[in-house]
N, C-alpha and C positions, 0 to 999 in steps of 0.2 A: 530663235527658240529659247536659247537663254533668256532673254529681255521678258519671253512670256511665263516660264519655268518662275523666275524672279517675283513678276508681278502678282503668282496665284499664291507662291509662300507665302507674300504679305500678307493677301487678303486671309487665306484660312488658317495663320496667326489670329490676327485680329479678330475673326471670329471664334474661334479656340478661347481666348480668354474673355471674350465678350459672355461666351455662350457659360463661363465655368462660374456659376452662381449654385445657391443650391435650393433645389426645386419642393416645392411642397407635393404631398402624397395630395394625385388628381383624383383618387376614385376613394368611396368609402371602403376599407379593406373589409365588409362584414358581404360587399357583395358575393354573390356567386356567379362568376362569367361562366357562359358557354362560347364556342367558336361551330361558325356554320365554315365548312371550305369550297370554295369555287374554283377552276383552272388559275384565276392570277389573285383573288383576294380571300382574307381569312377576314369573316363577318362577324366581330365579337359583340353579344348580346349577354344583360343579364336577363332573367325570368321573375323578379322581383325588383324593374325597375318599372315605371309608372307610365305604360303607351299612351299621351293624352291625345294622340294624332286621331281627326274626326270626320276627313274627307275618305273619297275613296280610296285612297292609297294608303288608308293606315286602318282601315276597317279589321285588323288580322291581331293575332297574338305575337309578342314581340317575336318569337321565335317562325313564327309564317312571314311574319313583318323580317326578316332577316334572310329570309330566300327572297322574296321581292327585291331590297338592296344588292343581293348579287348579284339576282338578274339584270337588273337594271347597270351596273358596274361593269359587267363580262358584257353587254349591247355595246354600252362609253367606251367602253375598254378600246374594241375595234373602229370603232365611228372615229375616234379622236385619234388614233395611232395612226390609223390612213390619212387623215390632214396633215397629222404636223410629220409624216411621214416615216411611220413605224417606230419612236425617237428609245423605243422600250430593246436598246439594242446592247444595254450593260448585262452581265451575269450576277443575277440578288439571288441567296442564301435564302432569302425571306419572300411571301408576299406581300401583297398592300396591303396593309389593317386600314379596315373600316369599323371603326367603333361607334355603336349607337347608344346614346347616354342625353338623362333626362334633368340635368343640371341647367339648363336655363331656361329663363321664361320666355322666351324671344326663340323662333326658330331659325338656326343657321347652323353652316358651316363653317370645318376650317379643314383645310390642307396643311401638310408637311413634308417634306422630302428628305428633312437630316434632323435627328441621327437615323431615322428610320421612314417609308414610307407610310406617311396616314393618312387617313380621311379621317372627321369627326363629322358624325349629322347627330341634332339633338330631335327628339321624340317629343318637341313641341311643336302642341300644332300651328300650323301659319294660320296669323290674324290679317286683317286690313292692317291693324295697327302695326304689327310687329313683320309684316313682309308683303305687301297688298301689290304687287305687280300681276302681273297676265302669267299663269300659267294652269297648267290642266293636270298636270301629276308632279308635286312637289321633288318628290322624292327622283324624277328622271333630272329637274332643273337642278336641285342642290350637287346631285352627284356628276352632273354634266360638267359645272362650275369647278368642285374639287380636284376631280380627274384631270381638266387641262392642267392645272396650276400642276401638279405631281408629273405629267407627260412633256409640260413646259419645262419645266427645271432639269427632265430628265435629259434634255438634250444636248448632243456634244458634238465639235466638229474640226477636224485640224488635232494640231497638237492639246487640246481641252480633252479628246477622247483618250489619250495617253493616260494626261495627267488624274482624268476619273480613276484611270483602270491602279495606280499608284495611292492617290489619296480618297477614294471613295468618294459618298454622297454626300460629303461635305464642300463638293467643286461642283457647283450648279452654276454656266455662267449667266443662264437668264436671270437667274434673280437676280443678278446687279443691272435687269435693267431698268428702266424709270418705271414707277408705278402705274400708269395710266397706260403704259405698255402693257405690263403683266394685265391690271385687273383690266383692262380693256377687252385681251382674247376672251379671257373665262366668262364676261359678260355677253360678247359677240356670240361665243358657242354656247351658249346660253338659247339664245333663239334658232342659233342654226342646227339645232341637235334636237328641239324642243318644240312645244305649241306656240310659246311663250317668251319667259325672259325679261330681262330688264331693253333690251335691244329694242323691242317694239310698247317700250312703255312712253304712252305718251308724255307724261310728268317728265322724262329726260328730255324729251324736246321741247316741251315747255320751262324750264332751267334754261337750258342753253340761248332760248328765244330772250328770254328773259333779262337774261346777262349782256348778251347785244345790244337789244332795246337800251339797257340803261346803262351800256356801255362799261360792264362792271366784266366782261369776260376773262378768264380767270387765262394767265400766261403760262406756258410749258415748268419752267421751273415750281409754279405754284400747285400743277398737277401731276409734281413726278413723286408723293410720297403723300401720307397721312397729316401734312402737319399745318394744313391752314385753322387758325382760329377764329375766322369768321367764313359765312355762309361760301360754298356746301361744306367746306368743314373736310373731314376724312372721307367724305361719299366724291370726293372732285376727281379722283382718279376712275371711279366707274362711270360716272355721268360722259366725262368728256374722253376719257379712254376711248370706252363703246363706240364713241359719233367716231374718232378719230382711226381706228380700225374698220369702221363698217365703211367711210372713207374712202381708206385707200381698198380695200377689198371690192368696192364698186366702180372705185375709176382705174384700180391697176389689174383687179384678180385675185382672188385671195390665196394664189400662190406667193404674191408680192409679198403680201403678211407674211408666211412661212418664211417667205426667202428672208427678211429681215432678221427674224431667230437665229436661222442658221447662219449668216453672216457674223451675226454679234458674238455667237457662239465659238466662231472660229477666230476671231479678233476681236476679245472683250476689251482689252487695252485701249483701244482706238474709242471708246464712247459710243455712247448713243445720240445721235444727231442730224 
């Protein structure tokens, strides 16, 4: 217990002063937010930012377009809690923010779990260009992918569930695990949640075909983070994540998947391996 007590000061040292930079103002302060509220998320919309979204899912005014998002959040909500096995088991003060903002040109998302629970989806609409995989309602894939990354982190197991309840959301032990771990699930429930996904994109299996063929397959250490500088670059933890999770979920169960979380969870220390 000590040796694990130990080991987590390090780390949320480390990040404490990693994280103490100082941050620029993210929103234009001339907006005017509104908050929609749902049972676990508060859906912040302005009425003066720009809905470019052109499919069926965004046919609505930002403000209708913001009950759709929590509909679709409060579905995630439960779909993903029952996999990774209810992991929504801490006391928050706060709900999820889901903020909808129309700052880039490219549509994605992003998740957060510290200092606060977020989701970000932006109000651009998916191109071929800027997101062209297989899906039927962007807006259930975006927030399928957010949601796990936020349920993922949320979980704790052993002496970690102690240490939450002491230092807060700043002790997530999945995020220390390797990236292609992380974006692996988000991309898997991707299609298991959805029509779609990056899961059954064929372009991922043609990469990977690819990399074999010419013998260029990319090794574990080279897919546990964002930082190869030649081809796929930062997409190498979701291309072979995904394969690597759908995987074991096909030859062990995808209780195995779970079970891995929750092992890592309970003995971060020990690595991933």
């Amino acid at each position: 217990m000590r040796k694990n007590i130990i080991f987590f000061i390090i780390i949320i040292t480390v990040i404490i002063l990693h994280s103490a930079t100082i941050v620029e103002a993210r929103y234009d302060p001339r907006l005017e937010w509104q908050v929609l509220e749902s049972p676990h998320f508060s859906v912040y919309f302005s009425m003066t930012q720009n809905n470019e979204q052109n499919n069926k899912d965004f046919n609505y005014s930002n403000e209708q377009l913001a009950q759709v998002v929590a509909d679709i959040a409060e579905e995630t909500y439960q779909q993903v809690n029952a996999q990774l096995g209810s992991p929504d088991k801490h006391h928050h003060l706060q709900k999820i923010a889901i903020i909808m903002e129309d700052f880039s040109d490219y549509a994605l998302g992003f998740a957060s779990s510290f200092p606060h629970r977020v989701i970000r989806i932006s109000l651009t609409a998916p191109t071929a260009k800027s997101f062209d995989m297989k899906f039927i309602s962007w807006l259930k894939m975006v927030i399928t992918h957010e949601y796990t990354h936020i349920a993922h982190f949320e979980m704790t197991a052993g002496s970690t569930t102690t240490l939450r309840a002491l230092f807060g959301q700043i002790l997530s032990p999945n995020a220390l695990q390797p990236m292609w771990s992380i974006e692996g699930l988000t991309v898997y429930n991707e299609t298991k949640f959805t029509t779609g996904g990056r899961g059954i994109d064929s372009r991922y299996d043609m990469y990977l075909r690819m990399a074999t063929l010419e013998n260029q397959f990319n090794t574990l250490d080279q897919i546990s983070g964002y930082y190869l500088t030649s081809w796929p670059g930062g997409s190498a933890p979701y291309i072979y994540g995904q394969s690597l999770i759908h995987f074991i979920a096909q030859k062990y169960g995808e209780d195995k998947v779970i079970a891995l979380s929750e092992i890592f969870c309970e003995y971060p220390y020990l690595g991933f391996s």
